[in-house]
NUKERO-103266 format. One record per residue (C-alpha): x, z, y. Coordinates in Angstrom, 3 decimals. Each point is the difference from the previous one (the first is absolute). Layout:
<pts>
{pt {X, Z, Y}};
...
</pts>
This chain:
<pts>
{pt {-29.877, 6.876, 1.165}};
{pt {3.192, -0.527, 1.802}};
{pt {0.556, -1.614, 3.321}};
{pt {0.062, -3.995, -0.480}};
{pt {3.735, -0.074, 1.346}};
{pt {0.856, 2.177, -3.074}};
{pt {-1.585, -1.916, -2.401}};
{pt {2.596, -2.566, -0.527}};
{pt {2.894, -0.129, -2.337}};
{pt {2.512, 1.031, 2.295}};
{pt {-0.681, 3.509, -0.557}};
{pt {0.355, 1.819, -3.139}};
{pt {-2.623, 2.856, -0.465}};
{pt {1.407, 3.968, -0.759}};
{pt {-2.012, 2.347, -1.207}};
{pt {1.001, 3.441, 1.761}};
{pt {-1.250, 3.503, -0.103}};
{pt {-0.665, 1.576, 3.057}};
{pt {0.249, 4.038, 0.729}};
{pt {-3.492, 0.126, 0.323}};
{pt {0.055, -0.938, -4.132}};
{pt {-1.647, -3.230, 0.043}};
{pt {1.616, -3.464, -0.736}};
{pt {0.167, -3.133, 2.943}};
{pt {1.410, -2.960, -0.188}};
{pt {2.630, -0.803, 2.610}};
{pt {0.558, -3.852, 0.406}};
{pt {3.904, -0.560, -0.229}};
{pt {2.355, -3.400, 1.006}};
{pt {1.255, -1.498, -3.221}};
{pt {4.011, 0.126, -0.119}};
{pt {1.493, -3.500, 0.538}};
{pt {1.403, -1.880, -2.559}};
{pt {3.859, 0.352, -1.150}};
{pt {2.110, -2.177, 1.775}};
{pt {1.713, -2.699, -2.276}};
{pt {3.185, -2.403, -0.246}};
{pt {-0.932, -3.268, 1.899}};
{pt {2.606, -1.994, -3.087}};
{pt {-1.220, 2.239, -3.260}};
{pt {-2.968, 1.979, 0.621}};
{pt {1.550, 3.240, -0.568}};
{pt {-0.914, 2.972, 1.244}};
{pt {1.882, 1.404, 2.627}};
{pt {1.316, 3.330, -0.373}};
{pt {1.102, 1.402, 3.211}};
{pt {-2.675, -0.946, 2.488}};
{pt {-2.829, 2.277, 0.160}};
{pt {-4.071, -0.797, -0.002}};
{pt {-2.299, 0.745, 2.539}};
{pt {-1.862, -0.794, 2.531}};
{pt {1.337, -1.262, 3.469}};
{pt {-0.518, 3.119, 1.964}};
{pt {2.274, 1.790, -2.981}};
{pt {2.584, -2.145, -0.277}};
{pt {0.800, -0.103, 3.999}};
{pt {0.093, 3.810, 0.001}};
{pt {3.011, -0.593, -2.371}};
{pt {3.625, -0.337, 1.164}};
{pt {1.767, -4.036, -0.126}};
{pt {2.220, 1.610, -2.798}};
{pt {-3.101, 1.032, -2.159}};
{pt {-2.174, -2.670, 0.353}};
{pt {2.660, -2.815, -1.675}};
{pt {3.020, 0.196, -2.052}};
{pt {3.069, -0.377, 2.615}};
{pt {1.565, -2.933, -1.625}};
{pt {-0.101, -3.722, 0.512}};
{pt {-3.664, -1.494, -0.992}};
{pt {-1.131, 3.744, -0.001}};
{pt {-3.414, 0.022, -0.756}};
{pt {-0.393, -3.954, -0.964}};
{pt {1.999, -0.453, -2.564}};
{pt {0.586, 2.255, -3.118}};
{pt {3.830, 1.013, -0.793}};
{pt {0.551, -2.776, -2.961}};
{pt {-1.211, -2.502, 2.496}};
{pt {1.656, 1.007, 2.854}};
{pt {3.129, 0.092, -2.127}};
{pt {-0.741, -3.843, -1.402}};
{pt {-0.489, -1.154, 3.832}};
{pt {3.036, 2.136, 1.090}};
{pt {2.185, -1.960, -2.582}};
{pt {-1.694, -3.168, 0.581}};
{pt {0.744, 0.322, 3.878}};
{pt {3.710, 0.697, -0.720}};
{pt {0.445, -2.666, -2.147}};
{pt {-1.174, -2.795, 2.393}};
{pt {2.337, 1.376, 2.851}};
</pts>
Protein backbone atom coordinates (compact mmCIF):
# COMPACT_ATOMS: atom_id res chain seq x y z
CA UNK A 1 0.00 0.00 0.00
CA UNK A 2 1.41 3.36 -0.65
CA UNK A 3 1.99 6.15 1.77
CA UNK A 4 -1.47 8.14 2.31
CA UNK A 5 0.23 11.43 0.87
CA UNK A 6 0.64 9.44 -2.41
CA UNK A 7 -2.60 8.26 -2.67
CA UNK A 8 -4.21 11.24 -4.14
CA UNK A 9 -4.70 12.27 -7.68
CA UNK A 10 -1.96 14.54 -7.90
CA UNK A 11 0.39 11.90 -8.68
CA UNK A 12 0.33 9.73 -11.60
CA UNK A 13 1.65 6.12 -10.90
CA UNK A 14 4.87 4.61 -13.29
CA UNK A 15 5.56 1.37 -13.40
CA UNK A 16 9.54 1.02 -13.59
CA UNK A 17 11.96 -1.81 -13.67
CA UNK A 18 14.62 -1.73 -11.40
CA UNK A 19 18.33 -3.41 -11.97
CA UNK A 20 17.60 -5.79 -9.50
CA UNK A 21 14.73 -7.13 -12.30
CA UNK A 22 11.67 -6.53 -10.44
CA UNK A 23 8.95 -3.85 -11.22
CA UNK A 24 8.00 -0.68 -8.47
CA UNK A 25 5.91 1.83 -8.83
CA UNK A 26 7.36 5.31 -8.46
CA UNK A 27 4.62 7.98 -7.63
CA UNK A 28 5.16 10.93 -10.21
CA UNK A 29 3.60 14.89 -10.21
CA UNK A 30 1.08 15.11 -13.01
CA UNK A 31 2.26 17.81 -15.73
CA UNK A 32 0.14 21.00 -15.50
CA UNK A 33 -2.30 21.84 -17.82
CA UNK A 34 -1.52 23.84 -21.24
CA UNK A 35 -1.76 27.32 -20.82
CA UNK A 36 -4.63 28.94 -22.95
CA UNK A 37 -5.79 32.37 -24.64
CA UNK A 38 -7.71 34.36 -21.89
CA UNK A 39 -10.17 35.86 -25.35
CA UNK A 40 -10.40 32.29 -27.44
CA UNK A 41 -9.32 29.41 -25.52
CA UNK A 42 -6.56 28.49 -27.70
CA UNK A 43 -3.78 26.81 -26.90
CA UNK A 44 -0.75 28.58 -26.56
CA UNK A 45 2.12 27.53 -28.46
CA UNK A 46 5.22 29.02 -27.18
CA UNK A 47 4.99 28.79 -23.42
CA UNK A 48 6.10 25.63 -22.00
CA UNK A 49 4.30 23.20 -19.17
CA UNK A 50 5.56 22.34 -16.01
CA UNK A 51 5.70 22.62 -12.79
CA UNK A 52 6.86 25.83 -10.85
CA UNK A 53 10.24 24.68 -9.83
CA UNK A 54 10.79 23.95 -13.88
CA UNK A 55 9.65 26.80 -15.26
CA UNK A 56 11.86 29.25 -12.87
CA UNK A 57 14.97 27.26 -13.82
CA UNK A 58 14.12 28.61 -17.35
CA UNK A 59 15.48 31.88 -18.79
CA UNK A 60 12.66 35.25 -19.08
CA UNK A 61 13.14 34.66 -22.93
CA UNK A 62 11.98 30.93 -22.71
CA UNK A 63 9.39 31.01 -20.42
CA UNK A 64 7.00 33.64 -22.70
CA UNK A 65 6.96 34.72 -26.19
CA UNK A 66 8.88 38.28 -26.21
CA UNK A 67 6.12 40.23 -27.72
CA UNK A 68 3.35 42.41 -26.41
CA UNK A 69 0.59 40.18 -24.39
CA UNK A 70 3.29 37.36 -24.54
CA UNK A 71 1.94 34.59 -22.87
CA UNK A 72 -1.86 36.02 -22.38
CA UNK A 73 -2.98 36.49 -25.43
CA UNK A 74 -2.61 34.26 -28.59
CA UNK A 75 -1.11 36.04 -31.89
CA UNK A 76 -4.73 36.57 -33.74
CA UNK A 77 -5.80 38.22 -30.56
CA UNK A 78 -3.04 40.15 -29.82
CA UNK A 79 -3.18 41.33 -33.41
CA UNK A 80 -7.22 42.25 -33.04
CA UNK A 81 -6.30 44.29 -29.68
CA UNK A 82 -3.15 45.77 -31.37
CA UNK A 83 -5.45 47.18 -34.20
CA UNK A 84 -8.19 47.97 -31.94
CA UNK A 85 -5.71 50.10 -29.69
CA UNK A 86 -4.47 52.01 -32.79
CA UNK A 87 -7.60 52.78 -34.01
CA UNK A 88 -8.96 54.56 -30.86
CA UNK A 89 -5.71 56.77 -30.64
Amino acid sequence: MPAPKFRTGTFKNVTKRVPGGRKVIHHKHKKPSKHVCAKCGKVLDAVPRGRPYEIRKLSKNQRRPNRPYGGKYCTSCTRKIIKQEARSL
